[in-house]
C-alpha positions in Angstrom: 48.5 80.2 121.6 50.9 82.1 119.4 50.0 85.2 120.8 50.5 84.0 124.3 54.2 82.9 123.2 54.9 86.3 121.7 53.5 88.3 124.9 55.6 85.4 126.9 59.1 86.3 125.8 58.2 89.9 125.5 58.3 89.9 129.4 61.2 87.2 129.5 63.3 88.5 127.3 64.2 91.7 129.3 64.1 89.3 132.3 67.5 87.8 130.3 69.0 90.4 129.3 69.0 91.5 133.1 70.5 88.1 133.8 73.1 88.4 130.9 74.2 91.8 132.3 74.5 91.0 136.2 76.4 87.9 134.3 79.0 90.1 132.8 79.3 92.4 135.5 79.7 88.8 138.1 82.3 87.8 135.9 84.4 90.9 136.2 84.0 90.7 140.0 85.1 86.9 139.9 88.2 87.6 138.5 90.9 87.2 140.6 93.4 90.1 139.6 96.5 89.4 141.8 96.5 85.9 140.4 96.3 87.5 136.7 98.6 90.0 137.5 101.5 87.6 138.1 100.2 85.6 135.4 101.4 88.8 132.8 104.3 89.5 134.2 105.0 85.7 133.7 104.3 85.7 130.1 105.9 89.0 129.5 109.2 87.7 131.2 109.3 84.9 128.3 108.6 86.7 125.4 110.3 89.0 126.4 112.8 86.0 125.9 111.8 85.6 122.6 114.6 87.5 120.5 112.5 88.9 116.9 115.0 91.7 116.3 114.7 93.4 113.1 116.2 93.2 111.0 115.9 90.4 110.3 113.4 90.0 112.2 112.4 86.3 112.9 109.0 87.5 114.2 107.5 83.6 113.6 109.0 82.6 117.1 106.6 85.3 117.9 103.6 84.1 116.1 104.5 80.3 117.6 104.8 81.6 121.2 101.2 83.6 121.2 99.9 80.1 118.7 100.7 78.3 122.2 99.0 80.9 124.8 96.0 80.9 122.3 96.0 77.3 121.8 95.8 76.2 125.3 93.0 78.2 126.2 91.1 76.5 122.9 91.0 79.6 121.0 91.6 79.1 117.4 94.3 81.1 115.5 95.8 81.5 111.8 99.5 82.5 111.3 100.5 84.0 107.9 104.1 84.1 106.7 104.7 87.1 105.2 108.3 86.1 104.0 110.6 83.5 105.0 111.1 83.5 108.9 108.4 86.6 109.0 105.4 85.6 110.3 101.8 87.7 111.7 99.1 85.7 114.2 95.2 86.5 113.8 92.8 85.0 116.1 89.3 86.5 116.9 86.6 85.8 119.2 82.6 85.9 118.5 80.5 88.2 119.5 76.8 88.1 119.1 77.3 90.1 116.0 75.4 93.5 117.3 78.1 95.6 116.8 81.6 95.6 114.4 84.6 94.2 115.8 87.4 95.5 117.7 91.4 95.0 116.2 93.8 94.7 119.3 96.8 94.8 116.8 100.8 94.8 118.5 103.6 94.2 116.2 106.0 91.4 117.4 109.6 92.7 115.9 112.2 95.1 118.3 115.2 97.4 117.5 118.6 96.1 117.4 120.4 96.0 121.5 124.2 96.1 122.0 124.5 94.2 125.3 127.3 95.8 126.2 125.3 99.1 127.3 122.4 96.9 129.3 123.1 96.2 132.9 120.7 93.3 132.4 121.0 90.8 128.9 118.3 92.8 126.2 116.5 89.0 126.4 116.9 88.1 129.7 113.4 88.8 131.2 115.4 89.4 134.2 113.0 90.9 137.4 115.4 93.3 139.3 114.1 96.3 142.0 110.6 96.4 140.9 111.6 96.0 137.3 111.0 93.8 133.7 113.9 93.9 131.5 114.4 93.0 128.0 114.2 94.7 124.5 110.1 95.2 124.0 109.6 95.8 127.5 107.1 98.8 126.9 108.0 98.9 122.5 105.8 97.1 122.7 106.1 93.4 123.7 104.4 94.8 127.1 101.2 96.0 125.0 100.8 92.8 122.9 101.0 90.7 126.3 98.0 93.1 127.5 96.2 92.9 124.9 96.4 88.5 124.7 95.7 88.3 128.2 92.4 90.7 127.7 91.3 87.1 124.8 92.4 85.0 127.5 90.3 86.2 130.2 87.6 87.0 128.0 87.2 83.7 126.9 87.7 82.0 130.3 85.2 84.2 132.2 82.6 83.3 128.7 81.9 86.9 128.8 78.8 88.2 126.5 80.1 90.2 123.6 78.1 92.5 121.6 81.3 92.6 118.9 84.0 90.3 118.4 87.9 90.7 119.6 90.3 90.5 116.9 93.7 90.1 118.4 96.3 90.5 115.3 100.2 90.3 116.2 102.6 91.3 113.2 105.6 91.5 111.7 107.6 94.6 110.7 106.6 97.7 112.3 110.1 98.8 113.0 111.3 99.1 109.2 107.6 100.3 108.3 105.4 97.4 108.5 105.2 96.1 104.8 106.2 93.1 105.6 104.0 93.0 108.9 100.5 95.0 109.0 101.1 96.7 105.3 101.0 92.9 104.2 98.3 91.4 105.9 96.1 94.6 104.8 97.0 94.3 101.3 96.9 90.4 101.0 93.9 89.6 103.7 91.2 92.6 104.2 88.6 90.4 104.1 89.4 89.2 107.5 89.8 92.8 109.1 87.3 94.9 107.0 84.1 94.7 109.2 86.3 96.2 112.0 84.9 99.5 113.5 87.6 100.0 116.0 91.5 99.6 116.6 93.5 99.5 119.7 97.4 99.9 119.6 100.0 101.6 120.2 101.0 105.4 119.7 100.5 107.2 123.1 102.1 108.2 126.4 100.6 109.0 129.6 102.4 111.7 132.4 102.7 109.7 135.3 103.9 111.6 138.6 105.1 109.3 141.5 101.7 106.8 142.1 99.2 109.8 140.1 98.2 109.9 136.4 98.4 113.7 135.5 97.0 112.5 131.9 96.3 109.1 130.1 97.1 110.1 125.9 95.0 108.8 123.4 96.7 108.9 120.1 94.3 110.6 117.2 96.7 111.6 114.4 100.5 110.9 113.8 103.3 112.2 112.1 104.3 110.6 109.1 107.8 109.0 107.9 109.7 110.4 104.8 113.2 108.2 105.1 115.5 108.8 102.9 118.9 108.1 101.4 121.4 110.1 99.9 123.9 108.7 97.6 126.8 110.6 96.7 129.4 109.4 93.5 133.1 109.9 92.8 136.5 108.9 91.4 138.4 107.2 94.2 142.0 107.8 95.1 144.7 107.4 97.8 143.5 109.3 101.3 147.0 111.2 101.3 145.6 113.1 98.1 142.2 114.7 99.4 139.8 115.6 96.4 137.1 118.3 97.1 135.0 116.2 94.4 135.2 112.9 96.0 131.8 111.2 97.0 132.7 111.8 100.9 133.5 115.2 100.6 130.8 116.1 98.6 128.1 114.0 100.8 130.0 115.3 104.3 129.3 119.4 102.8 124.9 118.2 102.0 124.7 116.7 105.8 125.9 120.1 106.7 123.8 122.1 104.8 121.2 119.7 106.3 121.8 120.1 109.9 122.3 124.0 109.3 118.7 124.0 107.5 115.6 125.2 110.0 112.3 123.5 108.4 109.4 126.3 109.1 107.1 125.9 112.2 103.7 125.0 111.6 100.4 124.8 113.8 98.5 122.0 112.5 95.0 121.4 114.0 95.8 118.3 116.3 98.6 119.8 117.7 97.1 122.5 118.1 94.1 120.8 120.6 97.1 118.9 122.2 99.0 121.9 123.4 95.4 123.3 124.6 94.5 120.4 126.4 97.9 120.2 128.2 98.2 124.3 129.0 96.6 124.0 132.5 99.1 121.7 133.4 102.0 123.9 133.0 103.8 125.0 136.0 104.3 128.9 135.1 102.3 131.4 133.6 104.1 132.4 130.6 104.0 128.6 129.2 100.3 128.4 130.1 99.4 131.3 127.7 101.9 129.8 125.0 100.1 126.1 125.2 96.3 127.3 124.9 97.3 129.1 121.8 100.3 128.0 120.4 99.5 129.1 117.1 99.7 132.7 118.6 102.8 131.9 120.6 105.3 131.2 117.9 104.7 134.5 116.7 105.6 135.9 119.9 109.9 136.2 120.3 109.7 135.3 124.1 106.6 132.6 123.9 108.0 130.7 120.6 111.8 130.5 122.2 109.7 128.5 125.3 107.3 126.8 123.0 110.2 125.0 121.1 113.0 124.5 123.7 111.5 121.4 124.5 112.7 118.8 121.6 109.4 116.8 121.5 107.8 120.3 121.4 109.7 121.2 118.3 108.9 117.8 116.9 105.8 118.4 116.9 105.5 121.7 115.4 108.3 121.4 112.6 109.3 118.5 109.7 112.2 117.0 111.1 115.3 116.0 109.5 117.6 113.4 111.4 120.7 111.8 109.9 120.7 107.8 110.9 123.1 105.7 109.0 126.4 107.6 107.2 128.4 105.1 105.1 131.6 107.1 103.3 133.8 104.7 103.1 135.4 101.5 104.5 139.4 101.7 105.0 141.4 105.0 106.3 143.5 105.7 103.6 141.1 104.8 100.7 138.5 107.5 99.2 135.5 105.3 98.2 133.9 105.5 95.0 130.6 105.9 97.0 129.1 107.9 100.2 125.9 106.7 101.3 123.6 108.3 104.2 120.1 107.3 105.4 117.8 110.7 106.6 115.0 109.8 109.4 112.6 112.7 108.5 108.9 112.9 109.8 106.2 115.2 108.3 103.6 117.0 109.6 100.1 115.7 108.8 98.8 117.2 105.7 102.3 117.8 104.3 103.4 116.1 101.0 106.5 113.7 100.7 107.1 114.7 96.9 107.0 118.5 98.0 109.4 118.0 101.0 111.9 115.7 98.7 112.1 118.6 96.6 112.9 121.3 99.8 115.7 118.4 100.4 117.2 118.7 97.1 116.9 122.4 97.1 119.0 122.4 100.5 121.6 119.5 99.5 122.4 122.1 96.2 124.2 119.2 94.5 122.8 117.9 91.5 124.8 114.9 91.1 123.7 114.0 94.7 121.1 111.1 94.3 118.0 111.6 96.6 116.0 108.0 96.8 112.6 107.7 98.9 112.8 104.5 101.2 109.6 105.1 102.8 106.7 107.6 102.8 102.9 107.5 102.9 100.5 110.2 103.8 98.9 111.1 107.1 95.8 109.4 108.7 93.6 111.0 111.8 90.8 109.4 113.8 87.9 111.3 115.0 87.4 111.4 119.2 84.0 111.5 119.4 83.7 107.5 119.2 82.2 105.5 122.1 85.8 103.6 121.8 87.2 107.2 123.2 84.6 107.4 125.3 85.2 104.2 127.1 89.1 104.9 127.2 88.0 108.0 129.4 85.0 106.1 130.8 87.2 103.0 132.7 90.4 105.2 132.9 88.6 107.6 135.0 87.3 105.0 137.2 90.6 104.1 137.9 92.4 107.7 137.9 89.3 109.7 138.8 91.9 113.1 139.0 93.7 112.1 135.3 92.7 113.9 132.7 92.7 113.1 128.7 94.4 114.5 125.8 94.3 113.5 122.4 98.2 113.6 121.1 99.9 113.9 117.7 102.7 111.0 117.7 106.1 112.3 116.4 107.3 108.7 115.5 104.9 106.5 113.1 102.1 103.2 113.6 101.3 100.6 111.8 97.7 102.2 112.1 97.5 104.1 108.9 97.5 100.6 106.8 93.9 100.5 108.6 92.8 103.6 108.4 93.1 103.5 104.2 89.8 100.6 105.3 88.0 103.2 107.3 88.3 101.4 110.5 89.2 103.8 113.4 92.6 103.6 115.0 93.6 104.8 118.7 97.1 104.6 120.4 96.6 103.7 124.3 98.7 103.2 127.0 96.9 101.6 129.5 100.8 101.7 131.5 101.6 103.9 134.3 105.6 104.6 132.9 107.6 107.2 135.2 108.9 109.8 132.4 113.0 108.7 132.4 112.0 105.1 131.7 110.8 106.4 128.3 114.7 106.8 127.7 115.0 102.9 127.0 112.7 102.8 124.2 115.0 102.2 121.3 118.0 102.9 123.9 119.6 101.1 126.6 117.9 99.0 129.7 114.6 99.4 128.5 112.3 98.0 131.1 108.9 98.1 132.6 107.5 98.3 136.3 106.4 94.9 137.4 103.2 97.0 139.2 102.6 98.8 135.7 101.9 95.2 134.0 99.7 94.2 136.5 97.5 97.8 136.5 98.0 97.6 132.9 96.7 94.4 131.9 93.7 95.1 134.2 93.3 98.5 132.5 93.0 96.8 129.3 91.1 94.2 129.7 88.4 96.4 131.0 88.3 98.9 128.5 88.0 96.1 126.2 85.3 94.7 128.3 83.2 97.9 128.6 83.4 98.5 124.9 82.8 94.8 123.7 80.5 93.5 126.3 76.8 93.3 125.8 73.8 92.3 127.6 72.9 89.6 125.1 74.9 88.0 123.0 76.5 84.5 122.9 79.4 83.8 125.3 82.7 83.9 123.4 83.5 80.7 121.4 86.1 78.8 120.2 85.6 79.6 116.5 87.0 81.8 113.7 84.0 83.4 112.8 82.6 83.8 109.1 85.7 84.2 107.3 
């Protein structure tokens, strides 16, 4: 008898796992995409609503608008205030348990708008000509919406998972994260830890009229070293200028700064990102410059086209950018103190305490205070994941002409806080952005198409999909998960 059970679900049990994979691949088909198309650009429109600039930041009416999406759909949640009025959202979804999670992680703060500069309100959600606008339309309000509506299909369609979904929305990421993704890592890693893969953002993809040239996938970034220089002096009546004073003295190191050329430097992941971007040049000379760039620079003509382009020279150099100058407060008053703030990024594998010290060297004032704000060192993820693999997989479905390159981020993600756990950490765009809308990111109008949303969210949800979904496995639940 027992050994007739045992040869029983032997033949059965392939018979279900058959019927669990034509049940995934059903549920995909059932989904009715125009209907959850305008379903994301209807979210996005009112969080978009949702005003969490930073500072100071007020991300819980974040973490209270996704607690409401989530809710409804009977997906359980956890919010963890991180300081007053700072808040981060975790949910996650079960899988059977077959394979280690997947993070979706979007962080809920924006940058400061002046609405004086926007021809639509920076919160208004306003659809104009094809258009979303508001402050986080693609930084990155746009990504987190993606990324909820990929749980909330998921767990309407009961799709089979092979891993669970983690969807994590913080705090922070625009002064650096501690209070957002730095926090949660150091205060709850027991809820993240088993993770194999992360999902966020950190990559652009060249879009030309209706065809993706390439889709980025973000390996490596570059790292921040901010900065602020305080300068100290007698003060005194403006009519009597003193070379000495704290201005003066701080107005001649920003010089010395701007006039000061940090070396060029071919690191490895740039390196494979010029490469896989050479064919795509439109001339010759820049062709042979991008499949070896670390040949080019030492080329007169090859270099002075390798680093015309700004983001090229980003890339290939630390970079030194003054933000915030402070030297004083009244015209005719010299203040006691001159403060500036330096935005510089580093190339991975340089150190902060090293470049501090090239800083110093180059202000040549002693009695110039240097102060770290922020630094940490770089973080890579390998591509030869089957996370990368379905990013290429699904994106090529969709863009069979596109092509894939694995880019080095000049700004900064929350991503390396995960990273220090070992889970590996992507930036994806699943957004079709034509090139001058970039210009709103941290500037003016910032919008995003209405048609990109829609491809978008579908993008993503699949990706997700193919990575996550299994043959057999239980259909995605209601509950936390062991905890």
């Amino acid at each position: 008898m027992r050994k007739s059970l045992v040869l029983a679900l032997l033949f059965v049990l392939p018979w279900l796992q058959t019927i669990a994979a034509h049940r995934r691949v059903d549920n995909a088909a059932e989904l009715d995409w125009a209907k959850a198309g305008d379903e994301a650009v209807a979210v996005l429109a009112d969080y978009l609503r949702v005003d969490t600039t930073n500072p100071p930041g007020n991300e819980s009416r974040a973490a209270k608008f996704f607690a409401a999406l989530l809710e409804k759909e009977g997906i359980a949640y956890r919010v963890f205030e991180s300081a007053p009025g700072r808040s981060n959202l975790y949910a996650r979804i079960k899988g059977s348990g077959k394979k280690r999670p997947l993070i979706l992680l979007n962080h809920t703060d924006v940058v400061p708008a002046d609405s004086r500069f926007w021809s639509s309100g920076p919160f208004s959600g306003e659809v104009r000509a094809g258009y979303l606008y508001g402050r986080g339309a693609i930084d990155m309000k746009s990504l987190g919406i993606a990324q909820s509506m990929t749980i909330l299909l998921l767990k309407r369609q009961g799709v089979m998972l092979d891993r669970d979904v983690i969807f994590l929305a913080t705090a922070d990421e625009e002064a650096g994260g501690r209070e957002g993704a730095g926090w949660f890592v150091r205060n709850h890693p027991e809820l993240i830890r088993d993770a194999e893969f992360l999902l966020t953002e950190g990559s652009s993809n060249l879009v030309l009229g209706e065809r993706v040239v390439y889709y980025g996938i973000g390996t490596t970034e570059k790292t921040p070293c901010w900065l602020r220089l305080t300068a100290r002096g007698a003060p005194g009546h403006g009519s009597v200028p003193r070379r000495d004073s704290a201005p003066s003295r701080l107005l001649r190191a920003l010089g010395r700064l701007e006039a000061f050329e940090t070396p060029v430097k071919v690191t490895p992941a740039v390196a494979r990102y010029f490469a896989a971007i050479a064919e795509l040049q439109s001339d010759e000379d820049s062709r042979r410059a991008y499949a070896n760039v670390e040949a080019a620079i030492q080329d007169p003509k090859l270099r002075r086209l390798v680093l015309s382009g700004s983001q090229n020279s980003a890339l290939l150099r630390n970079t030194i950018q003054p933000t915030v100058v402070s030297i004083g407060s009244k015209t005719n008053v010299i203040a006691p103190i001159a403060t500036a703030e330096i935005d510089c990024r580093l190339l991975p594998g340089e150190r902060p305490e090293d470049f501090v010290a090239t800083i110093k060297a180059v202000v040549a004032d002693p009695t110039i205070e240097v102060e770290t704000l922020l630094a940490f060192p770089a973080s890579e993820s390998p591509a030869d994941t089957e996370l990368y693999q379905a990013i290429i997989g699904v994106s090529r479905a969709e863009s069979p002409s596109a092509r894939f390159v694995p880019t080095v981020l000049a700004g900064f993600t929350d991503s390396h806080f995960f990273r220090d756990l070992g889970i590996i950490c992507y930036g994806f765009s699943p957004f079709m952005i034509p090139q001058g809308d970039y210009n709103g990111v941290h500037g003016n109008d910032e919008r995003m198409p209405v048609e990109s949303i829609r491809r978008g969210t579908k993008l993503m949800y699949r990706i997700v999909q193919s990575l996550c979904a299994g043959g057999a496995g239980a259909p995605a639940s209601r509950g936390m998960g062991q905890e």
